[in-house]
Backbone as numpy.savetxt, mean C-alpha at the origin, in Angstrom:
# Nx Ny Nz CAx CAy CAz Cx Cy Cz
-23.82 16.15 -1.72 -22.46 15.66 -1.68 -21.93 15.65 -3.11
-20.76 16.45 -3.51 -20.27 16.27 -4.46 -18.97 15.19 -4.62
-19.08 14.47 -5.76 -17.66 13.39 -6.24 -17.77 13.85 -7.09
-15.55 13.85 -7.05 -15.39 14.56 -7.94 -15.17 12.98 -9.10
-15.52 13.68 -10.33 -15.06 12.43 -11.62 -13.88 11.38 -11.01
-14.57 10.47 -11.14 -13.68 9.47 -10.79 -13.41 8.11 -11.37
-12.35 7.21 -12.05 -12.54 6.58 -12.61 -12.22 5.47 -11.87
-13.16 4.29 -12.47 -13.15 2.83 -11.25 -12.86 1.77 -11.75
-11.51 1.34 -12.12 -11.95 -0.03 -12.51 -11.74 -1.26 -11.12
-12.08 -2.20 -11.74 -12.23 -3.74 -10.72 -11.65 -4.97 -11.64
-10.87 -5.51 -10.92 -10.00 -6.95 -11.16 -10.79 -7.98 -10.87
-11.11 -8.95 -11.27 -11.61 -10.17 -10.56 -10.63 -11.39 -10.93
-10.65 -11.88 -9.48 -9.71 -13.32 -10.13 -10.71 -14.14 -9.02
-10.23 -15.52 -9.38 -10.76 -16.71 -8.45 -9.00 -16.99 -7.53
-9.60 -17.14 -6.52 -8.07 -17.40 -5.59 -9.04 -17.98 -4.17
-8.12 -18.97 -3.55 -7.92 -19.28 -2.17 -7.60 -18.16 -1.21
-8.57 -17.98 -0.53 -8.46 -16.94 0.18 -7.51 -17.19 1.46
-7.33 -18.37 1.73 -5.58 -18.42 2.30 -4.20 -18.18 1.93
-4.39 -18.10 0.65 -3.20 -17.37 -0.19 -2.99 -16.45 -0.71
-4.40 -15.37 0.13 -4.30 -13.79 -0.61 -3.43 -13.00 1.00
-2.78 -12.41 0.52 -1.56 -11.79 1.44 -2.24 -10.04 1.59
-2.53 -9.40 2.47 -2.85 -8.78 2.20 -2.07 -7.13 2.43
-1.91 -5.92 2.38 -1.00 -4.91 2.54 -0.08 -4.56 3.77
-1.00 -4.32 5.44 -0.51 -4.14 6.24 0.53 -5.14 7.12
1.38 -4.05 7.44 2.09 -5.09 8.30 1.62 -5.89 9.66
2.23 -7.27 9.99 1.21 -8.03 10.68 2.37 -8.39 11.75
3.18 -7.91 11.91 3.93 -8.14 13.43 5.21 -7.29 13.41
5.61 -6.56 14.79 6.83 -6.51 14.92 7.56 -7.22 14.89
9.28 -6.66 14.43 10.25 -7.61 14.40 10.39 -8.25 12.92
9.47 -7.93 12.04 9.96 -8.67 10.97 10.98 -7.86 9.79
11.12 -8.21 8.90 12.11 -7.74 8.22 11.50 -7.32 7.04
11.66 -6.33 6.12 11.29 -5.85 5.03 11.84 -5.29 4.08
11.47 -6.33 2.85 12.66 -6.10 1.51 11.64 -5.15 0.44
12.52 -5.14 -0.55 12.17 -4.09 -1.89 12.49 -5.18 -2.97
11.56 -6.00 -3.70 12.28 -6.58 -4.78 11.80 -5.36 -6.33
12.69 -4.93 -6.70 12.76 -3.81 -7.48 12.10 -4.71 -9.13
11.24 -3.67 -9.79 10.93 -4.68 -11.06 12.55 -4.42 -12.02
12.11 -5.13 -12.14 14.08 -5.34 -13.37 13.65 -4.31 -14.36
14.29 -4.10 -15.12 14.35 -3.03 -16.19 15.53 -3.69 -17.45
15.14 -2.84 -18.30 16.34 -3.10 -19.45 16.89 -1.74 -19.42
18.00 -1.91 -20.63 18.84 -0.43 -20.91 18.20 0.84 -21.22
16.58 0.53 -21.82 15.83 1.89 -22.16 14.67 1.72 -20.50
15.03 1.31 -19.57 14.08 1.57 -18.70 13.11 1.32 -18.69
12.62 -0.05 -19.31 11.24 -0.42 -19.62 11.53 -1.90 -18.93
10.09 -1.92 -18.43 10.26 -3.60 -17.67 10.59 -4.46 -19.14
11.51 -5.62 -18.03 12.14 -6.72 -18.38 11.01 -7.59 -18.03
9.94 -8.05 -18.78 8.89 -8.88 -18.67 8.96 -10.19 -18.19
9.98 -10.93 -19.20 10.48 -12.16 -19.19 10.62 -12.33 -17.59
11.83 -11.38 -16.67 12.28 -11.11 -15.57 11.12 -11.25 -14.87
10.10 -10.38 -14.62 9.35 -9.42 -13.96 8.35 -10.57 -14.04
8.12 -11.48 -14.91 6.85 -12.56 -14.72 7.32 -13.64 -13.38
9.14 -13.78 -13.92 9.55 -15.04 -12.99 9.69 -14.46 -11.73
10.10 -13.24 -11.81 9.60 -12.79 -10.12 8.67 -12.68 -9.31
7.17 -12.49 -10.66 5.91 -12.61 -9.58 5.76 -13.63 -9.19
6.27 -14.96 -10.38 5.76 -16.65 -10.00 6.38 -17.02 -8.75
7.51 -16.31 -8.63 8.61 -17.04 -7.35 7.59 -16.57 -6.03
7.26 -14.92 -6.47 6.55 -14.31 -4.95 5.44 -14.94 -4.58
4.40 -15.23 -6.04 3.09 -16.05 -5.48 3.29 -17.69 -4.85
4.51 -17.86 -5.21 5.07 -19.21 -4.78 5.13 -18.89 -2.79
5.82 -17.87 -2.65 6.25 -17.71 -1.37 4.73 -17.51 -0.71
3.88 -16.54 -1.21 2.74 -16.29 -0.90 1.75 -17.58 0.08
2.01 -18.34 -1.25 0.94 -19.66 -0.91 1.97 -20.67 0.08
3.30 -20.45 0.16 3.61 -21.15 1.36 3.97 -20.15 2.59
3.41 -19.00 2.50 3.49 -18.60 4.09 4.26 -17.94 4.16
5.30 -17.52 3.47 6.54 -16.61 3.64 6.72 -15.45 3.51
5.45 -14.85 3.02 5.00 -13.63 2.85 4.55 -12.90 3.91
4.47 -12.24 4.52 3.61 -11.56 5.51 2.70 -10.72 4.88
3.06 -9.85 4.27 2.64 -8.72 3.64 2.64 -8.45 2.31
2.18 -7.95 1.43 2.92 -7.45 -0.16 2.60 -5.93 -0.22
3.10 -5.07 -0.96 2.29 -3.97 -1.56 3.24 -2.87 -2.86
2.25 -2.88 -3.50 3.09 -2.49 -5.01 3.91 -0.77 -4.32
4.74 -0.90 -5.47 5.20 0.45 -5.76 4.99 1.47 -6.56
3.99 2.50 -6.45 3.03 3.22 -7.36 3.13 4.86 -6.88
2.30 5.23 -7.69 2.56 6.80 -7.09 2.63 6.99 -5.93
3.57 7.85 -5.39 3.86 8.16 -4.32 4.98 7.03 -3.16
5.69 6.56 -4.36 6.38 5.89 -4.06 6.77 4.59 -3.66
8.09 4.98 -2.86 8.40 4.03 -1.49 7.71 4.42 -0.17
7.79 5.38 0.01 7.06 6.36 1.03 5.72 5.97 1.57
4.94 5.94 0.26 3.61 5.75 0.37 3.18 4.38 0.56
3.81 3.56 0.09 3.97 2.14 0.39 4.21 1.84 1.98
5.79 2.23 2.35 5.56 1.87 3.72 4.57 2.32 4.42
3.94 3.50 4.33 3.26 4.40 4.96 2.19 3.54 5.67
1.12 3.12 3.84 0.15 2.53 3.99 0.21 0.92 4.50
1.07 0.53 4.51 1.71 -0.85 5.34 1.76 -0.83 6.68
1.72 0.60 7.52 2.15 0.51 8.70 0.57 1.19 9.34
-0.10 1.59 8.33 -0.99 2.51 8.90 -2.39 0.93 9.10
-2.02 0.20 8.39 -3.34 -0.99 8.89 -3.44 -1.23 10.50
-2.60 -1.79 10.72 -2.23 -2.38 11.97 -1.42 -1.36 13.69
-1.20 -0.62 12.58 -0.54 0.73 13.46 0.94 0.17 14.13
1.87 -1.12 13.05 3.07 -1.28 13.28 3.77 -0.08 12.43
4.88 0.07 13.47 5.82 1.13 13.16 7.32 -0.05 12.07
7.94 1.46 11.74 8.87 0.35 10.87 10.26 1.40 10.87
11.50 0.99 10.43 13.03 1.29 11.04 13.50 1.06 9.63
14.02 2.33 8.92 14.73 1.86 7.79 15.93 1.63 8.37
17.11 0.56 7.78 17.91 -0.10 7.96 19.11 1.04 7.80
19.12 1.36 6.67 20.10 2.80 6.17 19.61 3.87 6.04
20.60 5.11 5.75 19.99 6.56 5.75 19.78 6.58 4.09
18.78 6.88 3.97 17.74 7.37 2.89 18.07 8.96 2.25
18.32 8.78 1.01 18.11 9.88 0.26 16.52 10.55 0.52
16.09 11.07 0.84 14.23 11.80 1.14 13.55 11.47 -0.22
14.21 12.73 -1.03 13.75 12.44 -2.43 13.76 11.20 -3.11
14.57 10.26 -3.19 14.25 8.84 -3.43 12.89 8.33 -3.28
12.14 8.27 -2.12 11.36 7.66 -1.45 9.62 7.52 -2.49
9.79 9.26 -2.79 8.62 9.34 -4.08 8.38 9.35 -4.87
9.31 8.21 -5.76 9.46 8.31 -7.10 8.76 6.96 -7.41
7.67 6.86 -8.49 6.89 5.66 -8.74 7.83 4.55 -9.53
7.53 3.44 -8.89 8.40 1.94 -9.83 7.45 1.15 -9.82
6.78 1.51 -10.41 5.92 0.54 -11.19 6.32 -0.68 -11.40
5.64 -2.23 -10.51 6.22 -3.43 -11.03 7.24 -3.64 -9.90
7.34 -3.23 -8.87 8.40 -3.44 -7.47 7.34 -3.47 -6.42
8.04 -4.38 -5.52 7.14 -4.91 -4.49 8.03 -4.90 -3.02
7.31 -4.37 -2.29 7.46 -4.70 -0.76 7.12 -5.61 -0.21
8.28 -6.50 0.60 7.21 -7.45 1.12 7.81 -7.83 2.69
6.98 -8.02 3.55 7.35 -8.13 4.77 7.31 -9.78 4.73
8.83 -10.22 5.12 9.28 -11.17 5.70 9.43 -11.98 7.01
8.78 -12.92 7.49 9.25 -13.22 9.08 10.54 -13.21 9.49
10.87 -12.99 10.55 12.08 -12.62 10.71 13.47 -14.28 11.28
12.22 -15.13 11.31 12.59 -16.42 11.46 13.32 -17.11 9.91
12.76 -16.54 9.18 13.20 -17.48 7.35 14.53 -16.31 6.67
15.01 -17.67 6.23 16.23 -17.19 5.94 16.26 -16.20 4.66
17.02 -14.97 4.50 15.77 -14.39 3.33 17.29 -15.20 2.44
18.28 -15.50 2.21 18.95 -15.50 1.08 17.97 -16.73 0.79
17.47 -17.77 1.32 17.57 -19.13 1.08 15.99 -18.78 0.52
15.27 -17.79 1.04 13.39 -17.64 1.07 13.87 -17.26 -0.60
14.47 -15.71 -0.80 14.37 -15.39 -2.04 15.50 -15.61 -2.89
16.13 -16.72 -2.94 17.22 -17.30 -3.63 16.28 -16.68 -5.36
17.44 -16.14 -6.39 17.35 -16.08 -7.56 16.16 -14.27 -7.96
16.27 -14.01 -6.80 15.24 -12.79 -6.83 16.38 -11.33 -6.39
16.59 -10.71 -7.01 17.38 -9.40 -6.46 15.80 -8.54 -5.89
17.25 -8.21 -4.72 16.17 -7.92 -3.34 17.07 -6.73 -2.44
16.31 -6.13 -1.69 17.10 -5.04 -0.69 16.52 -4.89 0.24
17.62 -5.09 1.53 16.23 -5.39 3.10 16.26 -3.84 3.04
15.33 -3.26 3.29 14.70 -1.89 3.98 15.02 -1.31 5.59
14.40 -2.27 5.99 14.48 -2.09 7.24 13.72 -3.40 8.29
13.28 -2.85 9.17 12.48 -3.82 9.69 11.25 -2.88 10.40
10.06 -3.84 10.31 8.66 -3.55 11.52 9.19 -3.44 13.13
8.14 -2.62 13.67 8.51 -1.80 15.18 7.31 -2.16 16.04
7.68 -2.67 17.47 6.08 -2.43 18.10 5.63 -0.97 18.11
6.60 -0.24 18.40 6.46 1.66 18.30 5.96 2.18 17.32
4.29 2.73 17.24 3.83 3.67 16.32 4.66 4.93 15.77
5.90 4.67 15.10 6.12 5.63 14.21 7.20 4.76 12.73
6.99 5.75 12.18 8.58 5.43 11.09 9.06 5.75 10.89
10.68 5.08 11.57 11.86 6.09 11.51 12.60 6.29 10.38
12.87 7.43 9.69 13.94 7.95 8.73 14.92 8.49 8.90
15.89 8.01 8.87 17.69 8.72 9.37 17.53 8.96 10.77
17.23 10.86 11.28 17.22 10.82 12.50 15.60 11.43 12.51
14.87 11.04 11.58 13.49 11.81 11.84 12.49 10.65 12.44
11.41 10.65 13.01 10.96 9.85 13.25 9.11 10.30 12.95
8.10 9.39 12.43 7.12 10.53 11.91 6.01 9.46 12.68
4.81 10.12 13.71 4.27 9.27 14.05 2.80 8.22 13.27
2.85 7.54 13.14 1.93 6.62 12.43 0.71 7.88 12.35
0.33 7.98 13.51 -1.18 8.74 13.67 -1.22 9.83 12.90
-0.13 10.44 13.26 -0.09 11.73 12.39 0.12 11.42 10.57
1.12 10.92 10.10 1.04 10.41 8.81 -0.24 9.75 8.57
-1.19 9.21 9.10 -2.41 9.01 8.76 -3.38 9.89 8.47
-3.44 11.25 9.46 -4.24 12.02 9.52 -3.96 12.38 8.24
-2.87 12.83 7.94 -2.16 13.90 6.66 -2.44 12.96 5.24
-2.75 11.79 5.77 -3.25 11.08 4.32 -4.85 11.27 3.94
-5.50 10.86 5.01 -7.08 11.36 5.20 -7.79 12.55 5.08
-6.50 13.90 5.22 -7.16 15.32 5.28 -7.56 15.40 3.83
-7.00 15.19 3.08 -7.87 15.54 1.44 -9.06 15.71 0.89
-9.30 14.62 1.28 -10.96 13.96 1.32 -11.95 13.76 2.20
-11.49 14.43 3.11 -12.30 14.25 4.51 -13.58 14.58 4.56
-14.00 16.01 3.61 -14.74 16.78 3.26 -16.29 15.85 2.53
-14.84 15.50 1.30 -15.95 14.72 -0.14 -16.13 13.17 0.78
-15.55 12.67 1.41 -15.83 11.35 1.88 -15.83 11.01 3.53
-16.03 11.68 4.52 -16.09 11.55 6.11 -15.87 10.30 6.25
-14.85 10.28 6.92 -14.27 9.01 7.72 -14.47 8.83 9.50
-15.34 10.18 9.96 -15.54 10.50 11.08 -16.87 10.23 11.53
-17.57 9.39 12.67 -18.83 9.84 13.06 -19.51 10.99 13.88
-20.66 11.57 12.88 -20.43 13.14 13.64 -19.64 14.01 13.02
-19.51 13.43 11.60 -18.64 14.73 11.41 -19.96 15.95 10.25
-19.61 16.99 10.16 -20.40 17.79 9.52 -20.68 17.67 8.58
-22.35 17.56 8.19 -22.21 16.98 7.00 -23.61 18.09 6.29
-23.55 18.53 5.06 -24.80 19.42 4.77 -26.08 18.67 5.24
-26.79 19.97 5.35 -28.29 19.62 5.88 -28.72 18.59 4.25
-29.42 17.74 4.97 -30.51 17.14 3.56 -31.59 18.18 3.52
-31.64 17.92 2.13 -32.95 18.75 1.04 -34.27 18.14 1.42
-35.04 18.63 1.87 -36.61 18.07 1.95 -37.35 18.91 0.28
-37.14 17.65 -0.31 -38.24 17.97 -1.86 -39.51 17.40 -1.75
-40.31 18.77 -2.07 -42.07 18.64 -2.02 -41.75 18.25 -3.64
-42.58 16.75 -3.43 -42.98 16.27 -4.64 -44.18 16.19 -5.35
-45.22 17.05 -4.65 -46.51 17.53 -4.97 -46.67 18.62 -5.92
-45.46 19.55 -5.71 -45.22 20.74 -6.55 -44.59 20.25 -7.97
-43.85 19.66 -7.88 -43.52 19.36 -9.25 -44.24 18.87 -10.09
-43.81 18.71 -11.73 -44.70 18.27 -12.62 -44.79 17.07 -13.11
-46.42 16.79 -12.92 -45.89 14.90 -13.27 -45.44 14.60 -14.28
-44.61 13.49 -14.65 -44.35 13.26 -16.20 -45.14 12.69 -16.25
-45.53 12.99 -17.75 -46.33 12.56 -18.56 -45.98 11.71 -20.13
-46.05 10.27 -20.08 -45.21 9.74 -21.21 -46.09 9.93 -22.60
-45.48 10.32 -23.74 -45.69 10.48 -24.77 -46.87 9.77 -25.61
């Protein structure tokens, strides 16, 4: 089995594991915003901004108002909802018609977050600039303008890459193992 170079890092924090929110969406019917990271005039995060927005979100987090979170990183908006809908296999309804090209452009520092559809969002995210998206679907797909793309299939097309270097399938083809005669080789011998 070959991997290809790959680099790994790992975060550790200490947290209440009732207040970790995790990516997929967790019910139809709810509502789903974009809080965009702020920027200044040269296009570089507004830190100051961008801290008081995470404190407000981990605020919402730990009281429940969160459903969901998930950053905005390569591959977009796109890839975000994508992988939001592909946990649970809820479908999701953008609200307006979408530029396409928009969708894959990385914003680093912007967050999705699925809202219950019971909380009021002006009053939930008072002081946070925000944009509802759309909303979650019991229907496995996600609709764009008049396209509609089915969960299963946008899954497959995420999984085909790597299918090869990493099987996600049982039964799926995998090279024969090497039987090494270790009698033939030479013993080491330490110095």
């Amino acid at each position: 089995l070959d991997v290809p170079p790959t680099l790994v890092a790992f975060a550790i924090n200490v947290a209440d594991a009732g207040h970790i929110v995790s990516q997929e969406f967790k019910r139809p019917g709810s509502r789903v915003v974009l809080v965009p990271a702020p920027r200044d005039e040269n296009e570089l995060p507004d830190f100051p901004r961008l801290q008081k927005n995470f404190q407000q979100i981990n605020a919402l987090m730990r009281a429940g108002q969160v459903l969901a979170s998930h950053t905005i990183r390569m591959g977009g908006l796109a890839a975000a909802i994508s992988k939001m809908s592909f946990g649970n296999r809820i479908g999701f309804i953008f609200n307006n018609p979408v530029q396409p090209e928009s969708l894959f452009i990385p914003d680093y520092g912007s967050l999705v977050l699925e809202i219950d559809t019971k909380a009021d969002l002006d009053a939930v995210l008072a002081g946070l600039d925000y944009k509802l998206l759309g909303y979650t679907q019991e229907k496995e797909v996600i609709r764009l303008n008049d396209l509609e793309i089915p969960i299963q299939e946008a899954l497959a097309a995420w999984e085909e890459p790597l299918e090869k270097v990493f099987p996600t399938k049982a039964g799926s083809s995998l090279p024969e193992p090497q039987i090494i005669n270790f009698e033939r080789r030479r013993a080491f011998k330490p110095r």
